[in-house]
C-alpha positions as CSV (number, residue, x, y, z in Angstrom):
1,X,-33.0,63.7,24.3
2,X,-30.6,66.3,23.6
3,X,-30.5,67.9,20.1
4,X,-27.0,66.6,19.3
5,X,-28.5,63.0,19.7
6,X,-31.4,64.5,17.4
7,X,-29.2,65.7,14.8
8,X,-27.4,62.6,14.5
9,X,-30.0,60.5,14.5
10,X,-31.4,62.9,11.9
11,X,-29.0,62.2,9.8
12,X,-28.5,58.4,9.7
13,X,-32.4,58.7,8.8
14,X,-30.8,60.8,6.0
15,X,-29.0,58.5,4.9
16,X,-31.2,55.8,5.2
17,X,-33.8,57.4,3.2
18,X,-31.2,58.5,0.2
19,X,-29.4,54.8,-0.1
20,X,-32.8,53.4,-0.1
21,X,-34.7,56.0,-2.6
22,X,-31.5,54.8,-4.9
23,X,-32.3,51.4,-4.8
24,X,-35.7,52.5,-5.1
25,X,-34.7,54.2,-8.0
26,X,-33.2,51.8,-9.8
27,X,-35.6,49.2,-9.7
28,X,-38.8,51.9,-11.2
29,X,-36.3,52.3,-13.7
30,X,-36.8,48.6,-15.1
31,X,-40.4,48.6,-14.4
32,X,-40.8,46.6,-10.6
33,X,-44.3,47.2,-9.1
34,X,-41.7,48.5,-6.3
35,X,-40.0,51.4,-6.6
36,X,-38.6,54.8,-4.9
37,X,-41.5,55.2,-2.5
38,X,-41.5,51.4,-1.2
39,X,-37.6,51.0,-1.2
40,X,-37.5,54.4,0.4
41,X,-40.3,53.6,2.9
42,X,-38.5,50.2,3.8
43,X,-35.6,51.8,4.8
44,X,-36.9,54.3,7.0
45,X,-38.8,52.7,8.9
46,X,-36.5,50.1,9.6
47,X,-34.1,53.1,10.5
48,X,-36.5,54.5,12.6
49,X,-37.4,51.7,14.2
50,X,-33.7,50.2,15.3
51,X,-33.1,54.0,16.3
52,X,-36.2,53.4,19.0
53,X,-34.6,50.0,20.0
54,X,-31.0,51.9,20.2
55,X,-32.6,54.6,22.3
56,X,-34.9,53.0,24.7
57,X,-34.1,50.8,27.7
58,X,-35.5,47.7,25.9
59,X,-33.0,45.1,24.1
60,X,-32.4,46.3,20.8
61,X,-31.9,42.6,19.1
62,X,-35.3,42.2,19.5
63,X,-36.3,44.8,17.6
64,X,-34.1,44.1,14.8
65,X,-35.3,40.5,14.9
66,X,-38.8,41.6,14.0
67,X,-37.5,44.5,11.2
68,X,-36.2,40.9,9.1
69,X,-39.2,38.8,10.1
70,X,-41.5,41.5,9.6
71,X,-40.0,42.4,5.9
72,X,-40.0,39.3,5.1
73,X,-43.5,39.2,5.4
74,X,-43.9,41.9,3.4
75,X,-41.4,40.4,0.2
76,X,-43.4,37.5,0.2
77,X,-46.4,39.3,-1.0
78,X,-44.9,40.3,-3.8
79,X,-44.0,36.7,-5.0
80,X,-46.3,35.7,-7.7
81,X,-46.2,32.6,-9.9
82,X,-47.3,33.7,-13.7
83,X,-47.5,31.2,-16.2
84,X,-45.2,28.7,-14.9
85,X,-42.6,31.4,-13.4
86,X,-42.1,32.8,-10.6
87,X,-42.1,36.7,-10.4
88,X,-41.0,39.0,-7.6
89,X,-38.1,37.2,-6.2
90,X,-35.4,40.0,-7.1
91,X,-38.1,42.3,-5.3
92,X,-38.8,40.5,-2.3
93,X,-34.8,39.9,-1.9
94,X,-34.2,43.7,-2.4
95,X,-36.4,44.8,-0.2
96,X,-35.3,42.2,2.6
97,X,-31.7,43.8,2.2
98,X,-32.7,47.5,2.1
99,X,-34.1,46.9,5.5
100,X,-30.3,46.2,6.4
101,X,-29.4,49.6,4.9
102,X,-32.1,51.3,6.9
103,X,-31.0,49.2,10.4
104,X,-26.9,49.9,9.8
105,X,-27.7,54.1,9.4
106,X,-29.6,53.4,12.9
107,X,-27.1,52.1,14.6
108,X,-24.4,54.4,13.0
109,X,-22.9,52.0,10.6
110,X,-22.4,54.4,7.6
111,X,-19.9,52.6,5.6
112,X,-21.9,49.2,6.5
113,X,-24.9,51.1,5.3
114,X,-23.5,52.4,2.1
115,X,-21.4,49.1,1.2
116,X,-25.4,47.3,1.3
117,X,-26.5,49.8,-0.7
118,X,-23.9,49.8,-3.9
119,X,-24.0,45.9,-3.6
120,X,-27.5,46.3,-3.8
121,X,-27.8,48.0,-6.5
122,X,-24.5,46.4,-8.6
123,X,-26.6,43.2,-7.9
124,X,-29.6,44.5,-9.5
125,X,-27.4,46.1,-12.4
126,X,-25.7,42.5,-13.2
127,X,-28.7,41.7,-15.9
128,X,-27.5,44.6,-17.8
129,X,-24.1,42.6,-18.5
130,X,-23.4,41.4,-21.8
131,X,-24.1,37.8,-22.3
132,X,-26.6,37.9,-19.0
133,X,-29.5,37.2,-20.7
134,X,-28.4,34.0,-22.2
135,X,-27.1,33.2,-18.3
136,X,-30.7,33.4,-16.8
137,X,-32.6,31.9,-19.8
138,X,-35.1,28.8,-18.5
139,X,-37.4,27.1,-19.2
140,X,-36.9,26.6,-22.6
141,X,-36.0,29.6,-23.6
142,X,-38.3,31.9,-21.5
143,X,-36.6,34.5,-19.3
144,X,-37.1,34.7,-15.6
145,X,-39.3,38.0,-15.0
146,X,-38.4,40.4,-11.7
């Protein structure tokens, strides 16, 4: 590999890594058991992984196919039912999508991979509007916790 390809794909890791730690960010902010290092983690491995499948002889669909089934593994272990809710959701679902932002730096998608990333995180920042909390009330009053 030459270092131009290195460089490159040095910096859609970059990337990768920053748009994730944000989302990361974000969600240690409002007190998710997953935060910088998870979101940040996500991310760059699913970078690094696609940028294997871009870069070796093999078909790199089939890579990317396992980066969603494989997180998807991984968010559902962090869905929890507590007291008759259901916890984690917003979790699992971010981390699913981060994966996305980690995938489009790999294969050179930058605006792709920023786009995910402020939708991402305006998505998470939509409980902060006014009136939201009456929105997402159920169960008789009790909020939905993620």
């Amino acid at each position: 590999m030459d270092i131009e390809t290195e460089l490159l794909y040095a910096s859609r890791m970059m990337l990768a890594a920053l748009i994730g730690g944000l989302i990361g960010w974000e969600r240690e902010r409002h007190a998710s058991d997953a935060g910088i290092r998870t979101y940040m983690s996500i991310s760059i491995g699913a970078c690094a992984f696609s940028l294997v499948s871009v870069h070796s002889a093999s078909d790199a669909t089939t890579i990317a196919a396992q980066i969603v089934s494989g997180i998807g593994f991984i968010g559902a272990g962090v869905i929890f039912k507590e007291k008759g809710s259901v916890a984690g959701l917003t979790t699992a679902a971010t981390l699913w999508a981060t994966a996305a932002v980690g995938m489009a730096s790999a294969f050179g998608m930058y605006l792709l991979a920023i786009l995910t990333g402020g939708l991402i995180l305006g998505t998470l920042a939509l409980h902060h509007l006014p009136g939201w909390k009456e929105i997402s009330q159920k169960n008789g009053g009790q909020e939905h916790r993620d």
